[in-house]
C-alpha positions in Angstrom: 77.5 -199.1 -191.5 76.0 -202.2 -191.2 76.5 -202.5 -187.3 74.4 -199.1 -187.1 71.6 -201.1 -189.4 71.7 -204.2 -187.4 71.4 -201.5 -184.3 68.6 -199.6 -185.6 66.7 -202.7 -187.1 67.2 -203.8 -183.1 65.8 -201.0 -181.9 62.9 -201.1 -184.4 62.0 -204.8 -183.3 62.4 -203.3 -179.6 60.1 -200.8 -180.2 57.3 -202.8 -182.1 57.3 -205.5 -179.3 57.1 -202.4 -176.6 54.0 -201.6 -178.9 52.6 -205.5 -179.2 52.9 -205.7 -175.7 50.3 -202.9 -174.7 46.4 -202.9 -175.3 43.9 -200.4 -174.6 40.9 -200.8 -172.3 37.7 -199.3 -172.1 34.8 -199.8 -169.7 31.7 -198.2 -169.2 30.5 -196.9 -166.2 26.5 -196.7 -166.0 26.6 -194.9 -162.7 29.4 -192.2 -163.4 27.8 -191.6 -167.0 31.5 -192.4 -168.6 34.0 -194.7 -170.0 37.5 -195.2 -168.8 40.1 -195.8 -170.8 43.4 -197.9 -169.7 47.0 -198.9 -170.9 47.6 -202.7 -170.3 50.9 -203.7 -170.1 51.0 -207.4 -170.6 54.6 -207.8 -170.1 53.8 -206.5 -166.4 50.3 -207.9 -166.7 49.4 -204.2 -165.0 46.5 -201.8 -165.9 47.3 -198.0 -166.0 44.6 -195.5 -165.9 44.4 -192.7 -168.8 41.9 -190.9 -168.4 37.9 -190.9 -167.6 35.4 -188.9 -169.9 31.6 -188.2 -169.4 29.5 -190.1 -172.1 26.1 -189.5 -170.1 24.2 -191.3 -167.6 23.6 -195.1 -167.6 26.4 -195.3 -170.3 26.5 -199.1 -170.9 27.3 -201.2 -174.0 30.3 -200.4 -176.5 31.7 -201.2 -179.4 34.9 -200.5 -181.5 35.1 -200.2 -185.1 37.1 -202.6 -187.3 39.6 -200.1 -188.1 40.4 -199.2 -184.0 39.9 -195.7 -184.5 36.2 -195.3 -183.2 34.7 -196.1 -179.8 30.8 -196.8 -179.6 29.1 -195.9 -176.9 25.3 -196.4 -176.3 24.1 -194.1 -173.4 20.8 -195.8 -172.1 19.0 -192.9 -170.5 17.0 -190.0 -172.6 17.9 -188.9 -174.9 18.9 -192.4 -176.5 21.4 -192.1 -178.2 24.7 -193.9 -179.3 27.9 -191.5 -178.9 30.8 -191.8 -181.1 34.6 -191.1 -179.9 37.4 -191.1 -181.6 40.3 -193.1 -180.1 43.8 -191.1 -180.3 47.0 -192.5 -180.4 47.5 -192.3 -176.6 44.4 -194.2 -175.8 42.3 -190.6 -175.1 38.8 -190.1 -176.7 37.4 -187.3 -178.5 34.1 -187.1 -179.0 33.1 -186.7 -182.5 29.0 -187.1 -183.0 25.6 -188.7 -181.5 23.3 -191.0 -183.1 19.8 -190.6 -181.9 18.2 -194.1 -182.0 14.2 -195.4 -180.9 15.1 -196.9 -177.2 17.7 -197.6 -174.5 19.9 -199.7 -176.6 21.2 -202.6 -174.1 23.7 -204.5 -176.7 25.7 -203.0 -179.8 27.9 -204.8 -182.4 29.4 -204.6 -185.6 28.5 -206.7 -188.8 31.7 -208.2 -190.4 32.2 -205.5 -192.7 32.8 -203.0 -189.8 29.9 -201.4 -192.3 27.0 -201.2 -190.0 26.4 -200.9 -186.2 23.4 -203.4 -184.6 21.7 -202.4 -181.7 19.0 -204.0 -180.1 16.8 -202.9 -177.2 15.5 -204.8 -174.2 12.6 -202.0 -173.3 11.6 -201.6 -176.5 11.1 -205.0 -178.2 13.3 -204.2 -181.2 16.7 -203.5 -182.7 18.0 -201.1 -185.5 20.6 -201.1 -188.0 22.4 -198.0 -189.0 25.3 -197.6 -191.9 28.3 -195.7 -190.6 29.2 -192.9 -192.3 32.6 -191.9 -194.0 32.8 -189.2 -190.8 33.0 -192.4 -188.5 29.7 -191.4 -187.6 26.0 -194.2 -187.5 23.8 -192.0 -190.1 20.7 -190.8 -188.2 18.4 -192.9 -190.3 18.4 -196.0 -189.7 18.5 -198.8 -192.2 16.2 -201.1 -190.9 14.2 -200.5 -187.6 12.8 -204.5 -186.6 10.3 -204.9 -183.5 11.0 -208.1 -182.1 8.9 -210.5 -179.6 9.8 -209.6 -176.1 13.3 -208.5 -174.5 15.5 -208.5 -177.2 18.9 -208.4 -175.5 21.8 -209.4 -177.6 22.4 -209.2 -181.3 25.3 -210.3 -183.5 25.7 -211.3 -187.1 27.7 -215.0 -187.7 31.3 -215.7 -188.8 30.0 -215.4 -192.3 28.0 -212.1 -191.6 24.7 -213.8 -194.1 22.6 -214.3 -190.7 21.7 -212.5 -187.6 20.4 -213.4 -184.2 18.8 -211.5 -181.5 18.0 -213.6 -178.2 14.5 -212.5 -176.8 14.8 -213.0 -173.2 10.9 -212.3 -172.1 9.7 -215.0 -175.3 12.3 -217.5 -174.2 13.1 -217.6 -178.0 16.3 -216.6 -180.7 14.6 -214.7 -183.5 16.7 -216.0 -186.8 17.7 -213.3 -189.9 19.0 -213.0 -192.9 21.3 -210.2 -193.6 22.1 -208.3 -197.0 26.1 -207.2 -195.9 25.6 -204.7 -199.1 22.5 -202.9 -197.7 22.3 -203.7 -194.0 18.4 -205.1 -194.4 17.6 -208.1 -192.7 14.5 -210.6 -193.4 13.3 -213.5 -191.4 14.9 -216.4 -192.0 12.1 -220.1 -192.0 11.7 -220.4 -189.5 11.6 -217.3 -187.7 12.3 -218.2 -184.4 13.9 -221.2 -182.2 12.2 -222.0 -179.1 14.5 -222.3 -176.2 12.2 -223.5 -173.4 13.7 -226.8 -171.3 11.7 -225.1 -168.5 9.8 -221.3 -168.5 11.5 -218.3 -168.4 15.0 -219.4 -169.2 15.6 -215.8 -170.1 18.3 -215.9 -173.4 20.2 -213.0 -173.2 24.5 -213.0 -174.3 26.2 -215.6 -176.5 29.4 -215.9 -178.2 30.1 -218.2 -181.4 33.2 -220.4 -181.7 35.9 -218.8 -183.3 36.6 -221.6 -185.3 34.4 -225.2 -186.4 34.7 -228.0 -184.5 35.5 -231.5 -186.2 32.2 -232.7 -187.3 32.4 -228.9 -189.5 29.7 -227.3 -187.1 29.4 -223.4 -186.5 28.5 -223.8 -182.5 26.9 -220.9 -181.0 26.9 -220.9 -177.0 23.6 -219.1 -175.7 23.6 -217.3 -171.7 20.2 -218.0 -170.3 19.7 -215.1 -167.5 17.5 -216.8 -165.0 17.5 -220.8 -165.8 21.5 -219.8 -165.2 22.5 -222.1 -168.3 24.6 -222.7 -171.0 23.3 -223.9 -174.1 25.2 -225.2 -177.5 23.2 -224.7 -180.5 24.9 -224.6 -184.1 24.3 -223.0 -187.2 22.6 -224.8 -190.4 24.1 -223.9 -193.5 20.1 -221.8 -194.3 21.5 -219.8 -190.7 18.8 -221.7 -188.8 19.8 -222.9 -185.3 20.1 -226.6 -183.7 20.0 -227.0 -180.2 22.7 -230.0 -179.3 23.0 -229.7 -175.2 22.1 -227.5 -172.0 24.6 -227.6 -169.0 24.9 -225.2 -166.2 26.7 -222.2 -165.8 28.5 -222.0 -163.3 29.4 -224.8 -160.4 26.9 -227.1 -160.2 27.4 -227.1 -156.3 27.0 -223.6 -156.3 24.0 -223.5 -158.7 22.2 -226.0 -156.4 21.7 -223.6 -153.4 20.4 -221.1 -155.9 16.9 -220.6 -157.9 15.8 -219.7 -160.8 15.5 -215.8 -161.2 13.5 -213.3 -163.0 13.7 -211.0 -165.8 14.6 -207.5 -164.0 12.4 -204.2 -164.2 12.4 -202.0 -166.7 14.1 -199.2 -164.6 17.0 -200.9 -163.8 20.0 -203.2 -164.3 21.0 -203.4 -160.8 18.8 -205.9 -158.4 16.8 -208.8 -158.1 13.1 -209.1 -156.0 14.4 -210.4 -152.9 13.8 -213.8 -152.5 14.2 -216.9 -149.7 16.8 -218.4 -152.0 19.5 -216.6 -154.0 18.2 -216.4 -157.4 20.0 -217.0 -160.6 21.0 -214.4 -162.2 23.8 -214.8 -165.6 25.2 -211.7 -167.2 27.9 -212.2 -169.7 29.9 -214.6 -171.9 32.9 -214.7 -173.8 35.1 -217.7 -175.7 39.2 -217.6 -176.0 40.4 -216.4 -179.5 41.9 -219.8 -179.9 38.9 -221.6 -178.8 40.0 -223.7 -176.0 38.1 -221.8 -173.3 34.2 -220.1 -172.5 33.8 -217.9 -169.8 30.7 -216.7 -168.1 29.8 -214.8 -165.0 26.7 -215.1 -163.1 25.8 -211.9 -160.7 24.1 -212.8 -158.0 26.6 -215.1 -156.0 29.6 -212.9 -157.9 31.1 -215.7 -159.5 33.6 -215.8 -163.2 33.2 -219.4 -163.9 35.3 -221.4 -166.8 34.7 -224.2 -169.3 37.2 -226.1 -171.9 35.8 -226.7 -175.4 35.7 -229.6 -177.2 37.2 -229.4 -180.5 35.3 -232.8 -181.2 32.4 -231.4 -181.2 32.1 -228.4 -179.0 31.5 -229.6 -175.6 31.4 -227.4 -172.7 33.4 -229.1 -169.7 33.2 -227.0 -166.0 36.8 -226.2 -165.2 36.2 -223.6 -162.2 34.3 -221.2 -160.9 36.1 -218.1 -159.0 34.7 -215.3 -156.7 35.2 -212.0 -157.9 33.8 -208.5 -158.4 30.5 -208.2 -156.6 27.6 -208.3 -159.4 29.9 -209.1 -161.8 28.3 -207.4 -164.9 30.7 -207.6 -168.3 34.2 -208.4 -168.7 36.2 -209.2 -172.1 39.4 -210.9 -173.3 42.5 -209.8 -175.1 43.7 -211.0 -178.8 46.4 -213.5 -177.3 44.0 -215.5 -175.1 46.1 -214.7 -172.1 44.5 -211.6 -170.2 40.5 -211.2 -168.9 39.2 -208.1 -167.3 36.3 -208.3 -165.1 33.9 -205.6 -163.9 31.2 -205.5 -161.1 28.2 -203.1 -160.8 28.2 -203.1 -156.6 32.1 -203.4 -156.5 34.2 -200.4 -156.7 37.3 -202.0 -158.4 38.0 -203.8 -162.0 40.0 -206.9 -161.6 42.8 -208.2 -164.3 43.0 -212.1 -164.6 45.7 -214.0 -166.3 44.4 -217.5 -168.2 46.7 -220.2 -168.4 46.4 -221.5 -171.8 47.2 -225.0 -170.8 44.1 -225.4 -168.1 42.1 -222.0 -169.1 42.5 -221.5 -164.9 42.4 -217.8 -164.2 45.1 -216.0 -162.1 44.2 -212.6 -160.2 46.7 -210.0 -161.3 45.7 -206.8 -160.4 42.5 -205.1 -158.7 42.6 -201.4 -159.3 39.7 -198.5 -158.9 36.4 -198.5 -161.2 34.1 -195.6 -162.2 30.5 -196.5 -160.7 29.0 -199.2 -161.8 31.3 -200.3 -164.2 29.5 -202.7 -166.6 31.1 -202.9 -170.5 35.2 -204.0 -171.3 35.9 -203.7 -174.8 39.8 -204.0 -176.0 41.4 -202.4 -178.5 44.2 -203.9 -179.7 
């Protein structure tokens, strides 16, 4: 009897590793009007295809909910609207409801609670925030509708979920909130905005907040600039106001000098530049290591991934590397353990998976398999 216990507990133990072991993937694909889902398999460090399902044209930023069972999906051409899909145990999607919302929503995220979905749009000035509903479902009202200066792009509440921020790329600012986790309302915060102008049209777009404090106890938030192709370190005052501490460069500095500075995009599309004598700056995305140790950002126009260690001092960025990789290298994300990124490009036909060495935050090209059409959002859902 207790041979067949220690048996079955083994098999048990072999079974929940199996299950630890996998992730699902899904990436949006503007040009397809879908999302993708994979199997990863981080024992093989292998990506497996499970199916593709139509979401609508110029389906681009996602989100999952805090309990894993619902995929996001904003669909950026009329009507706007955010889709909702409910994840089934083999990684498919079903979809289960639409959200109408005011614009093309370019960036969508969760407050803390998992309670509310924030969406903010570049063409229309302003974001929205909308309770979810006990079907899984954003209500169609939203909470709060706020217009904003221009370009908002990004929008994300802090580690302790009592302040928002929503980068306005076209006013080269970071419009500062308070939010009310009970009711989803936000208010300005004093001041309302941070100016983030070393030069003109830095263009603030992504940034990611340190998972954990550094040292001296500060919250540091790492802001994208689009076209000054930057980095910059700001942290957040205990009234949710922001400090700017440093600026360094995105991506190789040798590789940044042959380049300019860009320019916001049109309105009708996420896909080129003017053309120019010089290449022109161009950032997309940014993401940090669960542990901390490591930022990543990409910057589209010379397709590079490029990597930084963090400081635990005080949260200085120091350039590790910058890597070729997808063409236009839009979104990408990394898993829970640190160890895998997956990187997409809007002109490139293929995904690519990238091991991180946790000891140098180096990344490692493990598989390059098919994309839908310009593939753009990665979200994991582990």
């Amino acid at each position: 009897m207790k041979k067949m216990v220690l048996a079955a507990a083994i098999g048990l133990a072999a079974l929940s590793g199996t299950a630890s072991a996998e992730s699902l993937v899904y990436i949006s694909n503007a040009g397809s009007g879908s999302v993708s889902a994979y199997q990863l398999d981080k024992a093989q460090a292998q990506l497996k295809l499970i199916g593709e399902y139509p979401t609508g044209d110029n389906t681009m930023p996602t989100v999952v909910s805090q309990d894993k069972k619902t995929l996001y999906v904003s669909v950026r051409s009329k009507p706007y609207h955010i889709g909702s899909w409910h994840i089934n145990a083999d990684g498919s999607l079903k979809h289960i409801g639409d959200t109408a919302v005011p614009d093309a929503m370019a960036y969508v995220s969760l407050d803390k609670t998992g309670r509310f979905l924030l969406a903010s749009s570049y063409g229309g000035d302003l974001f929205a925030v909308y309770h979810i509903g006990s079907d899984a479902v954003p209500e169609s009202a939203a909470v709060d509708v706020i217009h904003t200066g221009k370009r908002a792009h990004s929008i994300q509440t802090d580690p302790t979920n009592h302040f928002l921020y929503v980068p306005l790329l076209g006013a080269d600012q970071v419009a500062q909130f308070r939010f009310d986790a009970n009711s989803g309302k936000v208010t300005p915060n004093d001041p309302a905005f941070i100016n983030i102008q070393r030069e003109s049209q830095t263009g603030p777009r992504h940034f990611a907040f340190a998972p954990q404090k550094d040292a001296n106890g500060e919250q540091n938030l790492y802001l994208l600039t689009e076209m000054a192709g930057n980095i910059t370190r700001l942290s957040v005052n205990a009234n949710g106001t922001l400090t700017e501490h440093e600026t360094i460069v995105g991506l190789d500095p040798e590789i940044a000098k042959t380049m300019q500075r860009g320019e916001a995009r049109p309105l009708t599309g996420d896909n080129d530049l003017p053309k120019s004598e010089k290449p022109r700056l161009w950032q997309a995305d940014i993401h940090i290591t669960p542990d901390g140790k490591f930022l990543y950002a990409t910057e589209r126009t010379s397709s590079h991934l490029s990597a930084f260690s963090i400081s635990p001092q005080d949260g200085h960025l120091t350039f590790i590397e910058s890597v070729k990789t997808e063409e236009q290298p839009r979104g990408f994300a990394i898993d829970n353990s640190g160890r895998f990124l997956i990187e997409t490009g809007q002109k490139s036909d293929k995904l690519s998976l990238y091991a991180i060495d946790d000891r140098s935050g180096k990344l490692t090209l493990k598989q390059r398999i098919p994309s839908g059409k310009n593939a753009n959002w990665v979200t994991f859902v582990e």
